[in-house]
C-alpha positions in Angstrom: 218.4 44.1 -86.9 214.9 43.5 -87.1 214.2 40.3 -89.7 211.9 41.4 -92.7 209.7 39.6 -94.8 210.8 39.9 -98.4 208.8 37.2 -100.6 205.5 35.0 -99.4 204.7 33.0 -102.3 202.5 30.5 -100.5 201.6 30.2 -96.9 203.7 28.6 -94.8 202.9 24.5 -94.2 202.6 23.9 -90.3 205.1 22.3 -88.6 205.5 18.5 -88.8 207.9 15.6 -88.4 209.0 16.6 -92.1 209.8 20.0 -91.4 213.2 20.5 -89.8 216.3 22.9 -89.1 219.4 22.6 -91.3 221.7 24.2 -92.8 221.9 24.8 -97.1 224.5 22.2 -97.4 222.7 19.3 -95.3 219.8 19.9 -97.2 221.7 19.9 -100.3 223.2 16.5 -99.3 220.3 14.8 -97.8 217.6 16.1 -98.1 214.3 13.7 -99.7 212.2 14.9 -102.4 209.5 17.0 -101.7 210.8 17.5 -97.9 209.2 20.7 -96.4 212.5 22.3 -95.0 213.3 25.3 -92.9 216.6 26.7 -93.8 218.9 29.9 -92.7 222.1 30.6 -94.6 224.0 33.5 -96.4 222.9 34.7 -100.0 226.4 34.5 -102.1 224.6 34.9 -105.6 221.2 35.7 -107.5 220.9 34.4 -110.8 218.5 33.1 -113.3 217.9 31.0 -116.5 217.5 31.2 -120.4 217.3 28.7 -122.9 220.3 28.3 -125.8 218.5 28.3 -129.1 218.9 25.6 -131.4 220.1 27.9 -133.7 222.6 29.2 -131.4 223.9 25.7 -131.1 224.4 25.3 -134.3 226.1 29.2 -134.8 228.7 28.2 -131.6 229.3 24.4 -133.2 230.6 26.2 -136.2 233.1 27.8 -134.3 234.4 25.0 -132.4 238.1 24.9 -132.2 237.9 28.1 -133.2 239.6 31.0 -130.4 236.7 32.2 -128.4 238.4 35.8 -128.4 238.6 35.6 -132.7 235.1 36.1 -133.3 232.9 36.7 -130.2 232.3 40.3 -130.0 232.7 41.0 -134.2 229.9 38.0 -135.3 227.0 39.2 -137.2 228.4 42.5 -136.5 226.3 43.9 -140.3 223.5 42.5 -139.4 223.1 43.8 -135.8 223.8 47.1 -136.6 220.9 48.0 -139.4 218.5 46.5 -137.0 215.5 48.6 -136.0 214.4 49.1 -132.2 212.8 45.8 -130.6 210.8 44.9 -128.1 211.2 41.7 -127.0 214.2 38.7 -127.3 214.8 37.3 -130.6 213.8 33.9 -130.2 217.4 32.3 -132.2 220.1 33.6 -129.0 219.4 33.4 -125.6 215.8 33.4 -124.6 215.4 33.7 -120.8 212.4 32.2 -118.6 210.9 33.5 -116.0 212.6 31.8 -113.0 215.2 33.5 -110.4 217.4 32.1 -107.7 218.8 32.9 -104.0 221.7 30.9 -103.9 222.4 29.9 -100.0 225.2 28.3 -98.0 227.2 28.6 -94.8 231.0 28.4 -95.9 232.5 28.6 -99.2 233.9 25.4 -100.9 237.2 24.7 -102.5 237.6 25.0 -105.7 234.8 27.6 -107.0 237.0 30.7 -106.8 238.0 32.0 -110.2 242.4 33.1 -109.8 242.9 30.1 -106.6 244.8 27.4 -107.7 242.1 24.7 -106.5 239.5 26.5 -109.6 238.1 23.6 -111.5 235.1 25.1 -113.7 233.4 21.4 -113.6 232.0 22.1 -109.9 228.6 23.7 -110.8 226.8 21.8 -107.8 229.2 23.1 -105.6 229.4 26.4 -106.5 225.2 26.4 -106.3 224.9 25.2 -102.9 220.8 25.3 -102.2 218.9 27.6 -104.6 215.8 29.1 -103.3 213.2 29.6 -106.8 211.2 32.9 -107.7 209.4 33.3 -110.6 207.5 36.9 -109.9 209.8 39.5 -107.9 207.1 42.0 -106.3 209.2 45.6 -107.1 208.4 46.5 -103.5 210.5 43.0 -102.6 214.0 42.9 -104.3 216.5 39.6 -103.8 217.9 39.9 -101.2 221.7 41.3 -101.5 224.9 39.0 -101.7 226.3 38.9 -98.0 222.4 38.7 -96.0 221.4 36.0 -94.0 217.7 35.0 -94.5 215.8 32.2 -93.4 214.3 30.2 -96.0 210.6 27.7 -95.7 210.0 25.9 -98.7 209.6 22.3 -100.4 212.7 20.5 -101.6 213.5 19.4 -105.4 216.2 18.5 -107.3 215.6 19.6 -110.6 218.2 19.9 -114.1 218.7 23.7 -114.6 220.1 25.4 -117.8 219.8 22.3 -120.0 222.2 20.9 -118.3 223.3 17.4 -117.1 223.0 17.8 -112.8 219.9 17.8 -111.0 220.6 20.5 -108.6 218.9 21.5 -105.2 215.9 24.0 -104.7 213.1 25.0 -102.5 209.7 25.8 -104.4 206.6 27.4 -103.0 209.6 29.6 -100.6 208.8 32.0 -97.6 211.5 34.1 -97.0 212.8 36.3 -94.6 215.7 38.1 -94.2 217.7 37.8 -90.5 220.5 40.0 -91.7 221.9 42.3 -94.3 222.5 46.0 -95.7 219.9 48.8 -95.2 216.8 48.7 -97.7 216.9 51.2 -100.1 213.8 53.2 -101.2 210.9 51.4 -102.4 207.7 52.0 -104.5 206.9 56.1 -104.5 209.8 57.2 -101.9 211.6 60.4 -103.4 214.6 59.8 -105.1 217.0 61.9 -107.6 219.5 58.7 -108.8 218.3 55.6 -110.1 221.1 53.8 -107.6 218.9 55.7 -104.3 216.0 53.3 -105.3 216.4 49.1 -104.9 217.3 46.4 -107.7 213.7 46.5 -109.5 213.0 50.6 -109.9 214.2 53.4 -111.3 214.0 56.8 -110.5 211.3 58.1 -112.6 212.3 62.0 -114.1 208.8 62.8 -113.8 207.8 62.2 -110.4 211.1 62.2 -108.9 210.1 58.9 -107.0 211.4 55.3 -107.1 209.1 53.4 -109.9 209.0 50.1 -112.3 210.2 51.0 -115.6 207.2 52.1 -117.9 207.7 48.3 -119.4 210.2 45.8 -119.7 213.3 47.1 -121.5 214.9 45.1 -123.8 218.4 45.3 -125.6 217.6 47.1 -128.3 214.7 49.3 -126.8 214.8 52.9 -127.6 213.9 53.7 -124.2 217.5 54.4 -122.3 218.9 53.1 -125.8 222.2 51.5 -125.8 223.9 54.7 -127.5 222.6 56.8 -124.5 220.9 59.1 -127.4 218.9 62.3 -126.3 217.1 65.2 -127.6 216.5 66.7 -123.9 217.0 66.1 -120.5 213.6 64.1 -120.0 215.2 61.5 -122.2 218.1 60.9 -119.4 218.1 59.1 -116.0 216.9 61.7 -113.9 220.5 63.0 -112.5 222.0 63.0 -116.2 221.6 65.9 -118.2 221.4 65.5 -122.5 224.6 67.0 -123.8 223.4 70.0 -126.6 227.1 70.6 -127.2 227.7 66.8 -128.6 226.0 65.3 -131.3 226.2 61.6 -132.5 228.2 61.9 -135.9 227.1 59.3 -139.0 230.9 58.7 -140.2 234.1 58.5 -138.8 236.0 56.3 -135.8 233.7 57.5 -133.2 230.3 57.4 -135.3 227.2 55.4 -134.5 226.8 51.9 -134.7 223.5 50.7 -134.0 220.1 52.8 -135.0 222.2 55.4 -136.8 218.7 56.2 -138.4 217.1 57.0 -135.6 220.2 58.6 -133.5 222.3 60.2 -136.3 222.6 63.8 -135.0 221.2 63.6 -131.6 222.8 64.2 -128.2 224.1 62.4 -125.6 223.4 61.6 -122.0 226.0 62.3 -119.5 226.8 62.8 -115.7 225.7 66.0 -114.4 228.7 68.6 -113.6 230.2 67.7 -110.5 229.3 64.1 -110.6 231.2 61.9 -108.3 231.1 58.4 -106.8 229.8 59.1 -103.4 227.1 61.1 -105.5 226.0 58.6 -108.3 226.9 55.0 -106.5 224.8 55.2 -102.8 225.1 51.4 -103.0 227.5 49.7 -105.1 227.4 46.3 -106.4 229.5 43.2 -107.5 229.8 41.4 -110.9 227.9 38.4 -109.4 225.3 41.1 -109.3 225.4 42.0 -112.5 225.6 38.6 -114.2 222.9 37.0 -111.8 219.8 39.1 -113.3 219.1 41.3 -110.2 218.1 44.7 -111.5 215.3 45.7 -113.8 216.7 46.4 -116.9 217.2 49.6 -118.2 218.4 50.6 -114.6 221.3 53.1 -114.1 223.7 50.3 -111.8 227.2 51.0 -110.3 229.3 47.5 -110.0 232.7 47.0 -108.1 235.0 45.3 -110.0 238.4 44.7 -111.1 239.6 44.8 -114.9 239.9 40.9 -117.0 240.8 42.9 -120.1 239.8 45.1 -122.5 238.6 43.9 -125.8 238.3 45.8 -129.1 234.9 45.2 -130.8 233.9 45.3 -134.5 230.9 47.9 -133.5 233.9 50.2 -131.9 232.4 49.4 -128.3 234.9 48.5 -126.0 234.3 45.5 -124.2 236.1 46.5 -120.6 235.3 42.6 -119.4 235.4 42.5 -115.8 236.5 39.5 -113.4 233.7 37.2 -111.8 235.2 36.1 -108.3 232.4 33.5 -108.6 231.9 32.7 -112.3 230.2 29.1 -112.0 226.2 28.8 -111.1 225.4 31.1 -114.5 223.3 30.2 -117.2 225.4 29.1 -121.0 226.3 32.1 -122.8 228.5 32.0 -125.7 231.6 31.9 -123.3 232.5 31.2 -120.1 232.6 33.6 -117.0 235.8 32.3 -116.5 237.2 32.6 -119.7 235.8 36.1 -120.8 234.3 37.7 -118.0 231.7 40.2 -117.5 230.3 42.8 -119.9 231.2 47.0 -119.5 230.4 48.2 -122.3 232.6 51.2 -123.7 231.2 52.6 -126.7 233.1 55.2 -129.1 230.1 57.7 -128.8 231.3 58.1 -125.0 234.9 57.8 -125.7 234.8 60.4 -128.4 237.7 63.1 -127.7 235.3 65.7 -128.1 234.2 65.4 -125.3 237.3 66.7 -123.8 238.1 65.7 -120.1 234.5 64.4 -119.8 235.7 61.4 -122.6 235.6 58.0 -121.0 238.9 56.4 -121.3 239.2 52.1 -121.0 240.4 50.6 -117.7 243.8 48.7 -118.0 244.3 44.7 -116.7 244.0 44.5 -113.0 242.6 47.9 -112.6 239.8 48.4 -109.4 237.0 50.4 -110.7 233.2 51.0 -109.9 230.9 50.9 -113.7 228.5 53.3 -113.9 226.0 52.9 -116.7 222.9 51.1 -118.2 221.6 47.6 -117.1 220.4 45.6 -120.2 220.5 42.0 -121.4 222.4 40.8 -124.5 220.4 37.7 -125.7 222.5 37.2 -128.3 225.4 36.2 -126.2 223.1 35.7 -123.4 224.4 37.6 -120.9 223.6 40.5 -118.9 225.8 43.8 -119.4 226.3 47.3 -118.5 225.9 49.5 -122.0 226.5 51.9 -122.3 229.1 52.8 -119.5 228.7 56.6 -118.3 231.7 56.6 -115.8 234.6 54.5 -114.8 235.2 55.7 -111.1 238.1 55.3 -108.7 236.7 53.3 -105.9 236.7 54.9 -102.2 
């Protein structure tokens, strides 16, 4: 295919004696400090960075020896839910920065492969290989997707990441081009009727009925696309939802709301429209390493391919449906492990509710291969990114 130019955050230096052909891992290896490299290998993860509080040190030292499982999705479960609609991280979780990172290499190495017997969770440099560092993603420019090839001119550093202990390989001031990779999907203003028709960093906006940046950034507890899917009409849905008249969020009782009961108490719900299917809602489908690694705007209706860790009973009534992480290691801390607890559905009892009828969204079993629908949002709490609520648990094709 033709190679496109996705990111040009400074002009390419000219050609020297320091500027040389190599692959991720040579570069990794050998490369000298501040080294003008040119680089092509295959994206296998996006991700990011956040800073743990030091009050979230001190909340998960409390806990130590303490099962991770035991108190992990019920702590400060009170608290949380009377809390009003925010706009912003709370600065005692999870804070994140702005920085972003392609993560390039040509083969796989042993031992990063969460289920093989060779997994060892120590091998974060391994299982980073050469990161290429954003800190502005233009909308009209998304990271590029896990499986592309792109070809990479930037200056080499070795820098510690995520408060922790390695110094680990990146390219600053990058030019970026992709060789290789999956169609682009629609950019700034093309038509669109599902949020999943439009790439990583827009929506579909209702009113236009064109791809767009959300109206701001959306945070966990934003009202916009709120995490109970609440409605009073259908202009409060992703455009291909419709709000549910016939449902309306109860104050008591097992399938009650949790969080902002006094702003959603007695409104609808967002749902699929009639008919809904996967080939209709999920034009491109996504992994967990998608999902975890920070590449959609939030707010976003995503679809993610997964198979079932386990479902987990919370103390808000959500459902978390974890889902495995084939590659759980170059992640920022959250309060547990990819490898221990997976990746974030979100079930909550509002969408479960039998009153629903057929429509109720029932929770995956162990092992199960499904495709997520729902709402892209970060936890900083837990800091972690999640889908919540979940809209649909599809059958894959």
């Amino acid at each position: 295919m033709v190679a496109r130019t996705l990111f040009v955050l400074a002009a390419c230096c000219a050609c020297g004696d320091n500027h040389v052909l190599v692959t991720p891992e040579s570069v990794a290896a050998t490369g000298q400090d501040g080294q003008r490299v040119e680089v092509t290998g295959e994206v296998h993860t996006v991700t990011f960075d956040s800073v743990m509080s030091a009050q979230r040190q001190a909340a998960l030292a409390r806990r130590a020896g303490e099962p991770t499982l035991a108190w992990l999705v019920d702590e400060d479960d009170e608290a949380e839910a009377g809390q009003p609609h925010a706009y912003g991280d709370p600065p005692d979780g999870y804070p994140r920065t702005p920085d972003h990172y392609v993560l390039i290499r040509s083969a796989t190495p042993d031992g990063i492969t969460f289920g093989t017997p060779a997994f060892t969770p120590g091998l974060l440099k391994e299982a980073w290989g050469l990161g290429v560092h954003l800190t502005d993603i233009d909308p009209a420019a998304p990271l590029p997707e896990i499986g592309s090839v792109i070809k990479v001119t930037g200056t080499l550093h070795r820098v510690p990441w995520n408060q922790r202990d390695e110094m680990l390989p990146i390219l600053d001031d990058a030019r970026l081009e992709v060789v290789s990779g999956p169609p682009a999907l629609a950019g700034p203003g093309a038509a669109c009727t599902r949020d999943a028709a439009c790439n990583a960093r827009l929506i579909c906006d209702r009113t236009t009925q064109t791809c767009q940046p959300p109206p701001r950034e959306i945070y966990w507890a934003d009202p916009w696309r709120d995490l109970n899917g609440a409605c009073d009409s259908d202009a409060d849905c992703p455009l291909g939802q419709r709000c549910d008249p016939g449902y309306t969020i109860a104050a008591t009782g097992p399938y009650a709301v949790h969080y902002f009961p006094a702003q959603d108490t007695g409104r609808h719900v967002c749902v699929l429209a009639a008919g809904a299917t996967l080939a209709s809602e999920c034009p491109r489908i996504y992994t967990a390493r998608d999902l975890i690694g920070a590449r959609f705007v939030t707010g976003k209706e995503i679809c993610v391919r997964a198979a079932m860790l386990a479902p987990v009973p919370a103390g808000d009534g959500d459902t978390h449906d974890q889902i495995k992480v084939d590659e759980p290691l170059p992640y920022p801390k959250a309060d547990a492990p990819y490898y221990v607890f997976g990746a974030a559905t979100e079930n909550s009892p509002i969408y479960r509710d039998p009153a629903h009828g057929a429509a109720a969204i029932a929770d995956p079993v162990t092992d199960q291969d499904i495709v997520a629908l729902g709402t892209y949002r970060y936890d900083p709490g837990h800091g972690w990114y999640e889908i919540h609520p979940v809209k649909a648990y599809f059958a894959p094709r």
